[in-house]
C-alpha positions in Angstrom: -7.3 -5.1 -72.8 -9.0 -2.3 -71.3 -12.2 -3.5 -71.2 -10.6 -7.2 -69.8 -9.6 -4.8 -66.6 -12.5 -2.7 -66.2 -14.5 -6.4 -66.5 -12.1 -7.7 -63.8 -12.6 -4.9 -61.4 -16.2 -4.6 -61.7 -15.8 -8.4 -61.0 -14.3 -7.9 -57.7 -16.1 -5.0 -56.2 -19.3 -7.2 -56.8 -17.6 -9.6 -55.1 -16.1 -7.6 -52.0 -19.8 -5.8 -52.0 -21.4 -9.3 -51.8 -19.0 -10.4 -48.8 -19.3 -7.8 -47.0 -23.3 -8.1 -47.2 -23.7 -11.6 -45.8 -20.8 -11.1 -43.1 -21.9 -11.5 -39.5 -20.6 -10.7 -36.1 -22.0 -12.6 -32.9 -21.5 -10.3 -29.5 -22.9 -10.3 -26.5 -21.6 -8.2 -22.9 -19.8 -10.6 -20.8 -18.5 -8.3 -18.3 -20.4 -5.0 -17.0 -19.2 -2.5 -14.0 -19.2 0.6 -13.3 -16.0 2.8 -12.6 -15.8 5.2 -9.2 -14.9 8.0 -11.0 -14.8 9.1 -14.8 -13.0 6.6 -16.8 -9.6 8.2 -19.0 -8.5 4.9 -20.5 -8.1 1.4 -20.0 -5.9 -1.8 -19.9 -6.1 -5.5 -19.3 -3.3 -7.9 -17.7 -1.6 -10.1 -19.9 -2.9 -12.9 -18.5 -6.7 -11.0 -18.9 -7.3 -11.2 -14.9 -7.4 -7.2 -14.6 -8.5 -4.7 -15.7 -6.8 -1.1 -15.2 -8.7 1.5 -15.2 -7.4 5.3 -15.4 -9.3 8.0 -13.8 -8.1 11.6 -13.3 -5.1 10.7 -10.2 -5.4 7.5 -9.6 -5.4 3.9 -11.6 -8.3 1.2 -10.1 -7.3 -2.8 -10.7 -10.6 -5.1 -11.4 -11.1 -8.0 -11.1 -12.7 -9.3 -13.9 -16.0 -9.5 -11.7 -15.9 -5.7 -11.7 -14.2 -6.2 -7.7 -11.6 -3.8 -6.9 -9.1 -5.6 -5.9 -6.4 -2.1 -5.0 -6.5 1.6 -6.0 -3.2 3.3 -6.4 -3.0 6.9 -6.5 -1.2 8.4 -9.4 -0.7 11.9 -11.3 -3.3 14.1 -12.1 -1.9 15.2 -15.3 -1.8 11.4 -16.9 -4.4 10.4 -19.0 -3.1 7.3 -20.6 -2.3 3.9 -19.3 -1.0 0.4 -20.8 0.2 -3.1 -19.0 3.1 -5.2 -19.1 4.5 -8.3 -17.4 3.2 -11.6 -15.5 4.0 -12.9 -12.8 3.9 -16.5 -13.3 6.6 -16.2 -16.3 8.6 -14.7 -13.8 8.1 -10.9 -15.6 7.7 -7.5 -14.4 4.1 -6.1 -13.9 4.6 -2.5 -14.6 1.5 0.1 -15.1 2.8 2.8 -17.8 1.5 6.0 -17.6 1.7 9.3 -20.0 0.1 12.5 -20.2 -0.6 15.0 -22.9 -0.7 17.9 -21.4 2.8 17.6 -19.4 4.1 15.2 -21.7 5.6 13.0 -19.0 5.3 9.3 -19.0 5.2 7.3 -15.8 6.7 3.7 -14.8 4.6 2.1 -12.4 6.0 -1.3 -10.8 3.0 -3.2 -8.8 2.4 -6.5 -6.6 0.0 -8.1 -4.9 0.3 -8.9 -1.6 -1.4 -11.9 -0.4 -2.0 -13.5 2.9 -0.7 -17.1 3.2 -2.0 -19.1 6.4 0.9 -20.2 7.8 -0.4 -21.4 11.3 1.7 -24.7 12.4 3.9 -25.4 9.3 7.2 -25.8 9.7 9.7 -23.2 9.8 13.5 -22.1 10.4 14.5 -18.8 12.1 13.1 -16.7 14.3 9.6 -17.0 15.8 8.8 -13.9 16.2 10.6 -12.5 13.2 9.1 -9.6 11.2 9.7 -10.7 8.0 8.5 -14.3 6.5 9.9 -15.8 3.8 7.3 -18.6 2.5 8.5 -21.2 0.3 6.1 -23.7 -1.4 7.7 -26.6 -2.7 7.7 -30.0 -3.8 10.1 -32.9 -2.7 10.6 -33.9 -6.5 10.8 -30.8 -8.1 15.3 -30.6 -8.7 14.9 -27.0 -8.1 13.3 -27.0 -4.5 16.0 -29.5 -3.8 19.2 -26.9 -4.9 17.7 -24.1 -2.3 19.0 -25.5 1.0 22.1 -23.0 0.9 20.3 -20.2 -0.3 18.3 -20.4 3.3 21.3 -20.8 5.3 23.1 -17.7 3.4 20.0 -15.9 4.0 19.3 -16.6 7.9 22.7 -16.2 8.7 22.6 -12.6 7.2 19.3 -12.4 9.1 19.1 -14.4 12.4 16.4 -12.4 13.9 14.6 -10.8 11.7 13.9 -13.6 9.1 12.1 -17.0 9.6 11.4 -19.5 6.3 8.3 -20.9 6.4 7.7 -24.6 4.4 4.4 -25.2 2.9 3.8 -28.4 0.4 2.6 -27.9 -2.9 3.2 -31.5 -4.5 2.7 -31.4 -8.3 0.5 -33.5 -10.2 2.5 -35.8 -12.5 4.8 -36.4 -9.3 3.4 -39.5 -7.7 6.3 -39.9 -4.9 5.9 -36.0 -4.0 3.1 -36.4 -1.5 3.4 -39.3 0.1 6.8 -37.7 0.9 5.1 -34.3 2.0 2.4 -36.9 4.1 5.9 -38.6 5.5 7.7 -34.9 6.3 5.0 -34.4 8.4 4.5 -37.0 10.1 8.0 -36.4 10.9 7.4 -32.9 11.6 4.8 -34.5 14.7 8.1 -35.8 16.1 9.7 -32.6 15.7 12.4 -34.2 13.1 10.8 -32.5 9.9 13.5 -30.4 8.2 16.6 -33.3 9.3 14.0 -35.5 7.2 13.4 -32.6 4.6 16.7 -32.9 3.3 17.2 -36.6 3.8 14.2 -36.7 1.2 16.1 -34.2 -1.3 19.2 -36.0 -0.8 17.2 -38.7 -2.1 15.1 -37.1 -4.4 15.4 -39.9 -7.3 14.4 -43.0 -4.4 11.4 -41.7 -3.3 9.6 -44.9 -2.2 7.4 -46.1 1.2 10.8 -47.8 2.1 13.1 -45.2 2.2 10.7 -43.4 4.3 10.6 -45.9 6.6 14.6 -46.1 6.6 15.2 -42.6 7.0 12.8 -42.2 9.5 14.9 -45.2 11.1 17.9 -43.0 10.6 16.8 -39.9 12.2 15.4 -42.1 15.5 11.8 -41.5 14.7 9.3 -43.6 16.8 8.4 -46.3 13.9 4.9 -47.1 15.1 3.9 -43.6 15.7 5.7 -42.6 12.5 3.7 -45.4 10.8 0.3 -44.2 12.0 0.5 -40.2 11.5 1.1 -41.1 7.7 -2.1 -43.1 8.1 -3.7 -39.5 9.7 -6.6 -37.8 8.1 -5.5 -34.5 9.9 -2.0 -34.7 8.2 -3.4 -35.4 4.4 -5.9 -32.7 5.0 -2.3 -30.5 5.9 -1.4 -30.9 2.8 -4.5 -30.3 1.0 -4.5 -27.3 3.2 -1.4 -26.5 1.6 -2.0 -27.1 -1.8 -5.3 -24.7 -1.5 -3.2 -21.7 0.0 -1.0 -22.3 -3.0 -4.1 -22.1 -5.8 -5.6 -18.8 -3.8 -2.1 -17.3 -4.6 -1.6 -18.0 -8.0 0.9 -20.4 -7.6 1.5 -22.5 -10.9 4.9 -23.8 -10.2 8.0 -24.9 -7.5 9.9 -23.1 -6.0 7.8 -20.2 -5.4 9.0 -17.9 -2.5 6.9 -15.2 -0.8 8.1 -12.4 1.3 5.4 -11.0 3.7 3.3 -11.8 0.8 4.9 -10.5 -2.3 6.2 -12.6 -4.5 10.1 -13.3 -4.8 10.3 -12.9 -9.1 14.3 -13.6 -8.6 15.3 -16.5 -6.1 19.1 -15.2 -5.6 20.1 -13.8 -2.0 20.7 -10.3 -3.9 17.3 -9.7 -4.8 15.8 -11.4 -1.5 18.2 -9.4 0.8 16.5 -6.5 -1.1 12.8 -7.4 0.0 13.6 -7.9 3.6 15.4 -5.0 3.4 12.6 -3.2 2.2 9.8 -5.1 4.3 12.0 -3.8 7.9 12.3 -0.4 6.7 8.4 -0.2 5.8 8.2 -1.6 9.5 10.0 1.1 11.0 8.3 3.9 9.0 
């Protein structure tokens, strides 16, 4: 029985020793870039866009070109760093730091601002107002279409220092949602676009050529002029405009809410209150 085992094991180690001589790896460097300073440790972004690099006080986010995208200044003493969150699943990005010599351990919260034209869209609020909230949505997406009192609650609790700002970002897979963005406007060029915003959530499910036409009938729009700006290559283009901005921000999904550029992660007044709050105290500092 003994020499059954000893056979058997013998067996298997020529085996494993075989394997392992004819196993291959393929690699190659994709990605090379050097670090300003002397590299403590590393981490990658969930969704593998960044990478975080630790150097003695201060954390450098790459692109995964090797651009540096922001610097953030941190603790001497830490000389460990991991990742967590994404935005587009509505999570967190925190940076977590530790060290070993102090044996503290950081919590870093982090978002990109980004720069959204908003040059002649549509907007409610104040002109001039310091803080803009900029909503990208879609005229078939349900969830764009429940936000209407949100706004209100919000520029009533701010009626100078807030304006929303629309921009379009019709979905693919939702055939009526840009012609209805084309048809918003053109009513926006008769200066009728958010009475005919929420005439088009209203009816959201009946999104057709016709009841364009009729609610552009119902809100006193000139029909001929109404007619033609859909037909306007300037007014497509809008949209395309749009839909660009949205891609250069990450944007994956309706409603998605920006304020001065950072990205709402909770679309309830609480947390939105919050960010303005913060965005006109950061003014005033």
């Amino acid at each position: 029985m003994k020499r059954q085992i000893i056979f058997l094991l013998a067996f298997l180690l020529s085996f494993t020793l075989a394997a392992n001589s004819s196993a291959r790896i393929d690699s190659e460097i994709s990605s090379d870039f050097k670090s300003a300073d002397h590299p403590l440790d590393i981490a990658v972004s969930l969704d593998g866009k960044f990478i975080f690099v630790l150097s003695k006080g201060q954390v450098t986010i790459f692109e995964r070109n090797g651009k540096i995208k922001e610097t953030i200044v941190v603790d001497k003493t830490m000389n460990h760093i991991s990742v967590s969150g994404l935005a587009m699943a509505g999570l967190d990005e925190k940076i977590y730091l530790s060290s070993q010599s102090s044996k503290k351990i950081q919590e870093i919260s982090y978002a990109f601002v980004v720069h959204i034209d908003i040059k002649g869209s549509p907007f409610l609020g104040a002109p001039e107002a310091p803080v803009e909230i900029v909503v990208f949505s879609d005229f078939q997406c349900p969830h764009c279409s429940r936000m209407g009192p949100l706004f209100e609650q919000i520029l009533e609790a701010n009626p100078e220092t807030v304006k929303i700002v629309h921009k379009d970002f019709p979905i693919r897979g939702h055939k009526n949602a840009r012609p209805a963005a084309i048809a918003a406007q053109a009513a926006h060029e008769q200066g009728k676009f958010w009475e005919f915003h929420d005439e088009l959530y209203k009816n959201m499910r009946n999104l057709s050529p016709k009841k364009f036409t009729e609610i552009a009938a119902q809100l006193g729009l000139d029909p001929d002029k109404f007619k033609k700006d859909q037909e306007s290559p300037i007014i497509s283009q809008r949209i395309t405009k749009d839909q660009q901005d949205a891609k250069l921000a990450g944007i994956h999904g309706t409603p998605t809410l920006f304020v001065n550029g950072r990205q709402v992660k909770h679309r309830d007044f609480t947390s939105i209150q919050k960010m303005i709050d913060e965005e006109l105290n950061r003014d005033k500092k």
